[in-house]
DRENDO-1510 file (C-alpha; in Angstrom, 1 decimal, always signed):
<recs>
REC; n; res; u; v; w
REC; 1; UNK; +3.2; +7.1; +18.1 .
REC; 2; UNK; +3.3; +3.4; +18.9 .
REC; 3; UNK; +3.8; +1.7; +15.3 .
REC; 4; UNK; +3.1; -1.8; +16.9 .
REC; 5; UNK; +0.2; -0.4; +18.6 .
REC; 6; UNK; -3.4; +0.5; +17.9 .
REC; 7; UNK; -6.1; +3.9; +19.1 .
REC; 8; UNK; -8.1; +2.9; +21.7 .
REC; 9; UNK; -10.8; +4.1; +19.4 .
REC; 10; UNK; -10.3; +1.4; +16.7 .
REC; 11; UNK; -10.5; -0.9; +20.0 .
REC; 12; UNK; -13.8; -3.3; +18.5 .
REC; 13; UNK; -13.8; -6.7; +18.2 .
REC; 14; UNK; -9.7; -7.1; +18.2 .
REC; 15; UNK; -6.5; -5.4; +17.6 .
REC; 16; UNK; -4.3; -4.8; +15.1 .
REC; 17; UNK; -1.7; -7.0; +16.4 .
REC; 18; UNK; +2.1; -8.2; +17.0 .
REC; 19; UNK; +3.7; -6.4; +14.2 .
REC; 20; UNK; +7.0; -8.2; +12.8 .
REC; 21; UNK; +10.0; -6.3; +11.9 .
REC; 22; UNK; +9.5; -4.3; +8.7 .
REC; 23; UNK; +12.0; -3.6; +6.0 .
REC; 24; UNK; +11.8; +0.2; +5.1 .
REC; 25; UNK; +13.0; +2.7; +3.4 .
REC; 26; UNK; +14.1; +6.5; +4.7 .
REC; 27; UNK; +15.1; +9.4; +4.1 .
REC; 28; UNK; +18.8; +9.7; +5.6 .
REC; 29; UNK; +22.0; +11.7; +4.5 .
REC; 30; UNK; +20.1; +13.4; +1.5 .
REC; 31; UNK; +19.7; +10.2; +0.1 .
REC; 32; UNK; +17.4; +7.6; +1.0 .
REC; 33; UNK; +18.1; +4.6; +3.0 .
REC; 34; UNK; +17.2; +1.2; +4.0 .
REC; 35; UNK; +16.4; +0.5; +7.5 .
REC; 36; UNK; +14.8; -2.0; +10.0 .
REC; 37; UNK; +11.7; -0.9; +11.9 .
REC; 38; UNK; +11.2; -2.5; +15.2 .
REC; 39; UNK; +9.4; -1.5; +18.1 .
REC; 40; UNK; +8.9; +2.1; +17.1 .
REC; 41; UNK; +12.9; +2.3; +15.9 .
REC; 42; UNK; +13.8; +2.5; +12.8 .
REC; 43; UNK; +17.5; +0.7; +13.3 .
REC; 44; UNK; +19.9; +2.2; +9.8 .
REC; 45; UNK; +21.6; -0.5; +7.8 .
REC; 46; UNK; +24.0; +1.8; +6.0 .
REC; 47; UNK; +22.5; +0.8; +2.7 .
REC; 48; UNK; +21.0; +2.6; -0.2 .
REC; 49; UNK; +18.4; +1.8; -2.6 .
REC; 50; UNK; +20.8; +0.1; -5.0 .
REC; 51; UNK; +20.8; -2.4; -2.1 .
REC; 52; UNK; +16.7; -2.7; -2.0 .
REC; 53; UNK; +15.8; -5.4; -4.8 .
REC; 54; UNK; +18.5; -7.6; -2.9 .
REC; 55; UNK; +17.2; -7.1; +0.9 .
REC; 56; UNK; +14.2; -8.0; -0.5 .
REC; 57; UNK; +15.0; -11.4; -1.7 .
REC; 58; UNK; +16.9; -11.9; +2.1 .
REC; 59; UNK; +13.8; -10.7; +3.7 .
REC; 60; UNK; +11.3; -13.3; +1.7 .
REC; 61; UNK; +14.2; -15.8; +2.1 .
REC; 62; UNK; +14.0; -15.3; +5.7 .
REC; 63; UNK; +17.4; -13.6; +5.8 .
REC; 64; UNK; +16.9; -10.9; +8.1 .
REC; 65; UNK; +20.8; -10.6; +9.2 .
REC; 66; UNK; +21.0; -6.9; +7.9 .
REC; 67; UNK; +24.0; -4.5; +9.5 .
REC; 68; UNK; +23.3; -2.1; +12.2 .
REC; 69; UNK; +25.5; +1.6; +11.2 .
REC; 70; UNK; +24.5; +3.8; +13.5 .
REC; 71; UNK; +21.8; +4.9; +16.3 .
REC; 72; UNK; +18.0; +3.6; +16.0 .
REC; 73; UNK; +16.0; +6.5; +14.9 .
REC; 74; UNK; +12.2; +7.2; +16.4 .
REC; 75; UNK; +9.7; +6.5; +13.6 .
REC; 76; UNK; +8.1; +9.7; +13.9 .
REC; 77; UNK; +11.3; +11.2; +12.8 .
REC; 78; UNK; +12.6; +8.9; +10.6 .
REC; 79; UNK; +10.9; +10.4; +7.2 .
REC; 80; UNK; +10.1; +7.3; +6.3 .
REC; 81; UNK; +9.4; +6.6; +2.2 .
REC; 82; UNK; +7.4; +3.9; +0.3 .
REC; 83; UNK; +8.8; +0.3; +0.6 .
REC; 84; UNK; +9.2; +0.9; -3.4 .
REC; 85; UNK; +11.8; +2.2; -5.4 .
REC; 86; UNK; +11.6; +3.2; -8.8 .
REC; 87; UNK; +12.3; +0.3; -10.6 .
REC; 88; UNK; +9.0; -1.3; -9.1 .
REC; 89; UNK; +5.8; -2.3; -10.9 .
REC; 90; UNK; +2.7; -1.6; -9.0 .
REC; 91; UNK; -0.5; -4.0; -9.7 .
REC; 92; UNK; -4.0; -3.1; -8.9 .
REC; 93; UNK; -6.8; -5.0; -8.4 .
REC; 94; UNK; -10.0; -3.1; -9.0 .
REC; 95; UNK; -13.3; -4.5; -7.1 .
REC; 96; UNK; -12.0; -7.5; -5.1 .
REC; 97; UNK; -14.1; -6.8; -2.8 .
REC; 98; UNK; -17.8; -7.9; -3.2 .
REC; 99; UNK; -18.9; -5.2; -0.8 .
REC; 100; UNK; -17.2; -2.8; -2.7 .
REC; 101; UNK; -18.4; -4.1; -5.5 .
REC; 102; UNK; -21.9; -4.0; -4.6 .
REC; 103; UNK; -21.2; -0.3; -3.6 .
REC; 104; UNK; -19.9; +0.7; -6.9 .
REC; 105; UNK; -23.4; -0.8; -8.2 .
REC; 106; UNK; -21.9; -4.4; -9.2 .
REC; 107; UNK; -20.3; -7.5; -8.7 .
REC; 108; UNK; -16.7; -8.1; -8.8 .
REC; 109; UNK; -15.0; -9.1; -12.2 .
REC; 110; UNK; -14.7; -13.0; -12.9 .
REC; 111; UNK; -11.4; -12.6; -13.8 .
REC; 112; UNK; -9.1; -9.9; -12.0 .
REC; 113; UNK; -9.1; -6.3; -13.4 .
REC; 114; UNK; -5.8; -4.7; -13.4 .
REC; 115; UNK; -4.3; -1.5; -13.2 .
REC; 116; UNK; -0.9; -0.3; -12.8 .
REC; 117; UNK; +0.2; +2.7; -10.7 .
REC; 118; UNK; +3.8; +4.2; -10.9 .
REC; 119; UNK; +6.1; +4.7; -8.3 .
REC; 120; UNK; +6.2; +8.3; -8.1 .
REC; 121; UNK; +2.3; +7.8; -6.7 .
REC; 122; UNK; +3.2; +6.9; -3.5 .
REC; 123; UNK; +4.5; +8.7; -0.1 .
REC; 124; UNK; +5.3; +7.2; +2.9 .
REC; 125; UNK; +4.2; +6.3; +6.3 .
REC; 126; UNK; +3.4; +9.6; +8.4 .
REC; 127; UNK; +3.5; +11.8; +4.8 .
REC; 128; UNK; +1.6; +14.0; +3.3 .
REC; 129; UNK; -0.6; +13.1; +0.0 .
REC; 130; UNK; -1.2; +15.8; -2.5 .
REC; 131; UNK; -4.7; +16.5; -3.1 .
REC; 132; UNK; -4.6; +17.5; -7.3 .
REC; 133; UNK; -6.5; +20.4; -8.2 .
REC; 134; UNK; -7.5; +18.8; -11.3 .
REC; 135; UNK; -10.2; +16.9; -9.3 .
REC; 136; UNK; -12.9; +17.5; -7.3 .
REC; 137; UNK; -13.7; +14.7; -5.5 .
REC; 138; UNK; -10.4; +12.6; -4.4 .
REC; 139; UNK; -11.0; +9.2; -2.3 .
REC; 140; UNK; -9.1; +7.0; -0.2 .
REC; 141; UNK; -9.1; +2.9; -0.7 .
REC; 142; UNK; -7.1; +0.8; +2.7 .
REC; 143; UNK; -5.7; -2.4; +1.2 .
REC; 144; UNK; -3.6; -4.8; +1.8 .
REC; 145; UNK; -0.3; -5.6; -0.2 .
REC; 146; UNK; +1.8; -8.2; -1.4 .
REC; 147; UNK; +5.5; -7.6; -1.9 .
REC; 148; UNK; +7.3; -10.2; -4.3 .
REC; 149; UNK; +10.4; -11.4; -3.0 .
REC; 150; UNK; +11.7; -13.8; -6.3 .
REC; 151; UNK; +11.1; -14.0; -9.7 .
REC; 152; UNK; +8.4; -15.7; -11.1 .
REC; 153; UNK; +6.2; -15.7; -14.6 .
REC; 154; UNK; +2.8; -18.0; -15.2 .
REC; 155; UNK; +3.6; -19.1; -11.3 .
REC; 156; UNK; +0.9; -21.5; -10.0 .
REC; 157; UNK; -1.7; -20.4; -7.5 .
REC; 158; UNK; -0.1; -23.6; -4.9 .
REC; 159; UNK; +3.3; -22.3; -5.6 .
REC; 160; UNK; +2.5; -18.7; -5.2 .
REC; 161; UNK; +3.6; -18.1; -1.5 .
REC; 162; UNK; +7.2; -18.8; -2.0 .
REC; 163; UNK; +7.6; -16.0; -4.2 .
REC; 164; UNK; +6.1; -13.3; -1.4 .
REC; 165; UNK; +8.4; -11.4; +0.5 .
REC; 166; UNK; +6.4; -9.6; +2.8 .
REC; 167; UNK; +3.4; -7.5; +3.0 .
REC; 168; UNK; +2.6; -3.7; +3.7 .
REC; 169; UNK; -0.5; -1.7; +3.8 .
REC; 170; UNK; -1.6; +0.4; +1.2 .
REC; 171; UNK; -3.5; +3.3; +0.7 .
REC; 172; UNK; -4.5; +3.7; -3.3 .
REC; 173; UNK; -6.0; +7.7; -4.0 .
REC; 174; UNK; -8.5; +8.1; -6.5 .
REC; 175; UNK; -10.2; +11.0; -8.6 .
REC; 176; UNK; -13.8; +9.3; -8.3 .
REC; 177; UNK; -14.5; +12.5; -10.8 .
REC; 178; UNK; -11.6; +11.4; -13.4 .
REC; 179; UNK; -12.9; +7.5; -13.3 .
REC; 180; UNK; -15.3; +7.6; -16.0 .
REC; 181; UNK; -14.5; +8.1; -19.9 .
REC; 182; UNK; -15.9; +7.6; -23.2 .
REC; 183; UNK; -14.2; +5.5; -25.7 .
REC; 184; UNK; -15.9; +4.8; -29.5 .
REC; 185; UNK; -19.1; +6.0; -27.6 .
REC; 186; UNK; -19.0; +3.6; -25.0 .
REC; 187; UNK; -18.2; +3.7; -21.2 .
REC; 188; UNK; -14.7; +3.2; -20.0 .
REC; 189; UNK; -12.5; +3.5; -16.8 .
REC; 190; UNK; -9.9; +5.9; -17.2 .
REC; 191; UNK; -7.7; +4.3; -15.0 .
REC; 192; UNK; -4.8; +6.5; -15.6 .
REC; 193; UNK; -6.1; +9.8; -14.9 .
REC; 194; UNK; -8.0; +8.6; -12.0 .
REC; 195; UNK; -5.2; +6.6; -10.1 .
REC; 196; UNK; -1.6; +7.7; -11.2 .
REC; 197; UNK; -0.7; +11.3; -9.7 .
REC; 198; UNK; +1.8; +11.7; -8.0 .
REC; 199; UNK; +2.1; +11.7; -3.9 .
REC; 200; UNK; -1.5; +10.9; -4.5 .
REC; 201; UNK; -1.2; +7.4; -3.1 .
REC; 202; UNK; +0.7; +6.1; +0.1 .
REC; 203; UNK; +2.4; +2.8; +0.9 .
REC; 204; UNK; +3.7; +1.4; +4.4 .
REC; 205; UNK; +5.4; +1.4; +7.1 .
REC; 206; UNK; +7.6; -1.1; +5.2 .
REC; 207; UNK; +7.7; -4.5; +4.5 .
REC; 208; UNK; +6.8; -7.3; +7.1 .
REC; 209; UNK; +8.6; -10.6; +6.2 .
REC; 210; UNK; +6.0; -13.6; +5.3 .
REC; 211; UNK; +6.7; -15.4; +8.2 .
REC; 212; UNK; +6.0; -12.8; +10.4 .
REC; 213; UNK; +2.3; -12.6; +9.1 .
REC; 214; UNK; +0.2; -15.5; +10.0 .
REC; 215; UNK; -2.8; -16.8; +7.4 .
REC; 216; UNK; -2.7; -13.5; +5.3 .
REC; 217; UNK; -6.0; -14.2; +3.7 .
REC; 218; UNK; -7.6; -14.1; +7.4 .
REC; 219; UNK; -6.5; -10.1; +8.2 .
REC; 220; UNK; -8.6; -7.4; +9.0 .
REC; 221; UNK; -8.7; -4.2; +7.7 .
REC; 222; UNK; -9.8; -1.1; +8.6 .
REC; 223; UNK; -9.2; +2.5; +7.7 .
REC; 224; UNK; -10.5; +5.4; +9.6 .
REC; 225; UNK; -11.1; +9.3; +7.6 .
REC; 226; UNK; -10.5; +11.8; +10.1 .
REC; 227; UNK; -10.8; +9.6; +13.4 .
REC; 228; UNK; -14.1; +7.8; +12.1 .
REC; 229; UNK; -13.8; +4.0; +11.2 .
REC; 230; UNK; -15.2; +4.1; +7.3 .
REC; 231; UNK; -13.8; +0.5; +6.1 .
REC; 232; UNK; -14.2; -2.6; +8.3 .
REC; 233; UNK; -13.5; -5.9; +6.7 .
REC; 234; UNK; -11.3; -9.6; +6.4 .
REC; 235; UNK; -9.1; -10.5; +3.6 .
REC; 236; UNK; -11.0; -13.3; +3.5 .
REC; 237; UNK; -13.4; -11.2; +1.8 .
REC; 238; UNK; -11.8; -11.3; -0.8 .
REC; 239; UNK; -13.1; -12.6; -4.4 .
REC; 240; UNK; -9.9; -13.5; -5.9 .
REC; 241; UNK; -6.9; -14.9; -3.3 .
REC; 242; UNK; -3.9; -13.4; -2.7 .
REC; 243; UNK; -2.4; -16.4; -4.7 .
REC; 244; UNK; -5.0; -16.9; -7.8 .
REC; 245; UNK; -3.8; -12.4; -8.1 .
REC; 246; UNK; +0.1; -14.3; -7.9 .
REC; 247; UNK; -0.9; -16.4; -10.5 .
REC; 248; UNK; -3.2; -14.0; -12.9 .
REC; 249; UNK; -0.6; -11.2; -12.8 .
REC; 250; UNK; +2.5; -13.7; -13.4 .
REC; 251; UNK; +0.8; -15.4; -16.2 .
REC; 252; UNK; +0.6; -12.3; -18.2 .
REC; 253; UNK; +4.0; -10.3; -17.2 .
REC; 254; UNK; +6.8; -11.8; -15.0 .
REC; 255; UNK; +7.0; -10.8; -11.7 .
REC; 256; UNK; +10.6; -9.2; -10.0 .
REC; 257; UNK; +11.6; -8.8; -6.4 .
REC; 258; UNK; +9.9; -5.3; -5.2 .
REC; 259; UNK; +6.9; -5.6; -7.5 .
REC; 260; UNK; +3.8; -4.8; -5.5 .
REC; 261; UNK; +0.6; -6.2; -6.1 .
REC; 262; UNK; -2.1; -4.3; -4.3 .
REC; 263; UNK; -5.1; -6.8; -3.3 .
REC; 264; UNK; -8.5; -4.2; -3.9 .
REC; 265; UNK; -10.4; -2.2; -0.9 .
REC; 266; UNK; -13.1; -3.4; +1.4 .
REC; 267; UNK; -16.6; -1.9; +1.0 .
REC; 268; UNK; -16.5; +2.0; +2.8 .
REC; 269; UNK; -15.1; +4.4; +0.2 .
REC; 270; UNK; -15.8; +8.2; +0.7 .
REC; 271; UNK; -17.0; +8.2; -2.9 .
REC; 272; UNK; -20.2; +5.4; -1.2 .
REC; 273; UNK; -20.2; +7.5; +1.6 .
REC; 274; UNK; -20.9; +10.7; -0.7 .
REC; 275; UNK; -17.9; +12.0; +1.4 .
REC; 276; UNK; -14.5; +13.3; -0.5 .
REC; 277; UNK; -11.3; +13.5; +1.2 .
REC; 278; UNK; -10.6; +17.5; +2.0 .
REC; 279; UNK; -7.3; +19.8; +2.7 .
REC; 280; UNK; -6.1; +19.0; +6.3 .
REC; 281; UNK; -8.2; +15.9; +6.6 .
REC; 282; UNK; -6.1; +12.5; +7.6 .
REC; 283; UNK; -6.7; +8.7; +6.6 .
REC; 284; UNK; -5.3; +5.4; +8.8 .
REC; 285; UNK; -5.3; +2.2; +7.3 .
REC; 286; UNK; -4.9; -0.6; +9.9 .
REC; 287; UNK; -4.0; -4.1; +9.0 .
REC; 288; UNK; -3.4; -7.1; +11.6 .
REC; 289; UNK; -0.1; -7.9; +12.1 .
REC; 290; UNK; +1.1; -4.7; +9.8 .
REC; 291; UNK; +0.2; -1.7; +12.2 .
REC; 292; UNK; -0.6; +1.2; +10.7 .
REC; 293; UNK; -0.5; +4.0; +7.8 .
REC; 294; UNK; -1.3; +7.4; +8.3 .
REC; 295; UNK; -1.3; +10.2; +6.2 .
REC; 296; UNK; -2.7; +13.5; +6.2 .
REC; 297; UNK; -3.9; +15.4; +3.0 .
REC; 298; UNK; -2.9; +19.0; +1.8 .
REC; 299; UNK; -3.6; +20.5; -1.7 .
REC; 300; UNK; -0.8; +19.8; -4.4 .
REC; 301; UNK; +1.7; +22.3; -5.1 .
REC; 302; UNK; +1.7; +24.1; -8.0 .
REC; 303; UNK; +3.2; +23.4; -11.8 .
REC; 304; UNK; +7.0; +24.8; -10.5 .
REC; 305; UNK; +6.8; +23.7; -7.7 .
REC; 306; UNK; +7.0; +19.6; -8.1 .
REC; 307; UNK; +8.2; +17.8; -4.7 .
REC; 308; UNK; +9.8; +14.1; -5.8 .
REC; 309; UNK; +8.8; +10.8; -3.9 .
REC; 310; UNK; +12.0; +10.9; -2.0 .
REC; 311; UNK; +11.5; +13.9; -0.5 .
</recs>
């Protein structure tokens, strides 16, 4: 698998693109990692995760002088994990997208709507998300994401792309069946129940340095279920910017170097499509400039037999 490279099938109207190097994490020695992919190699660094928060700040800094221990490892066998540890916060932006909006039967919020999803949601590049039993009808959602490279609180919207360190793709799972909930008698989102389980999400390949991506609020995106293209848009698209989200987010908690802020999914969910995502099925998200994240889909374990995020 060519990380840098795109199917043939996805082939329409333009490519995914040069992909800069990407700061990741993997699965090494037991423990994980932090490595540097490029070209399909994942080069080691020698570091641990108590080294992340920090190469994050080099890599939005523009810092990429990182040490080389050891051989470069082929990507398809480099287990790689999230570009998250577990000291991130993960910011959701629900209905960015007009298009999805429209889909869901609305228009998208005049403020951004928020969620938070924790850590242990995600799995990596080339993993496997668990399906939960607890739903029946579990849905993919390609997006884009911002990585924050520098502290920041009530940062202004001009200001907001020094504090970016990179960006990586995301893939946010959702129990479409779990969404809706009654509150006082009235119609809520259950946002929790719907969003949060674990290895039910997927983040990657790891983090491409700001520079690396040119205008990141021109990128397309596209994520294909089982070989078919289903989701086929711009960040442009977009009803709140990447920096006005900066801003919103900052202005009510301060941001830290490793938060994520995932930007909302283009119009093309299974749950429009009337199509849930099924044991054995596989979903690609394709950004520009990125590459890719693929994961495949399998039913959870069961209650004893819980598999962390780092393994």
């Amino acid at each position: 698998m060519a990380v840098r490279g795109v199917r043939p099938d996805l082939e329409k109207g333009g490519e995914v693109g040069y992909m800069g190097l990407a700061l990741v994490r993997f699965a090494g020695s037991g423990q994980p990692e932090i490595g540097v992919l490029d070209q399909g190699q994942v080069v080691p660094t020698g570091l641990s995760d108590a080294s992340w928060v920090e190469c994050v700040e080099r890599w939005g800094a523009g810092d990429a002088e990182l040490p080389a221990e050891g051989a470069p490892i082929p990507v398809e066998r480099a287990s790689l994990l999230p570009p998250i540890t577990d000291s991130a916060r993960v910011f959701c932006v629900a209905q960015n997208y007009p298009a999805h909006a429209a889909e869901a039967g609305g228009a998208s919020p005049p403020r951004p709507a928020i969620f938070l999803k924790p850590p242990s949601a995600f799995v990596g590049h080339l993993s496997t998300v668990d399906l939960p039993a607890i739903s029946s009808f579990f849905d993919y959602e390609g997006e884009l994401a911002v990585v924050v490279g520098k502290s920041g609180r009530s940062i202004r919207p001009e200001a907001a792309g020094s504090y970016i360190a990179g960006y990586t793709i995301g893939n946010d799972g959702s129990a479409r069946d779990l969404q809706p909930s009654v509150l006082a008698d009235r119609f809520q989102v259950d946002w929790f129940a719907a969003k949060a389980f674990d290895r039910g999400s997927a983040l990657g390949p790891g983090v491409v340095r700001r520079s690396d991506v040119r205008e990141p609020g021109r990128l397309r995106i596209r994520t294909t279920h089982n070989g078919e293209l289903v989701q086929d848009d711009v960040t442009s698209s977009m009803h709140h910017s990447i920096e006005d989200l900066l801003a919103f987010v900052s202005g009510v908690v301060g941001l830290l170097p490793g938060d994520v802020i995932l930007t909302g999914t283009p119009a093309g969910v299974g749950k429009a499509r009337g199509v849930a995502v099924a044991d054995g099925d596989s979903v690609t998200v394709f950004v520009d400039g990125l590459g890719e994240l693929r994961t495949s889909y399998a039913a959870a374990p069961g209650v004893n037999d819980i598999r962390g995020i780092d393994e």
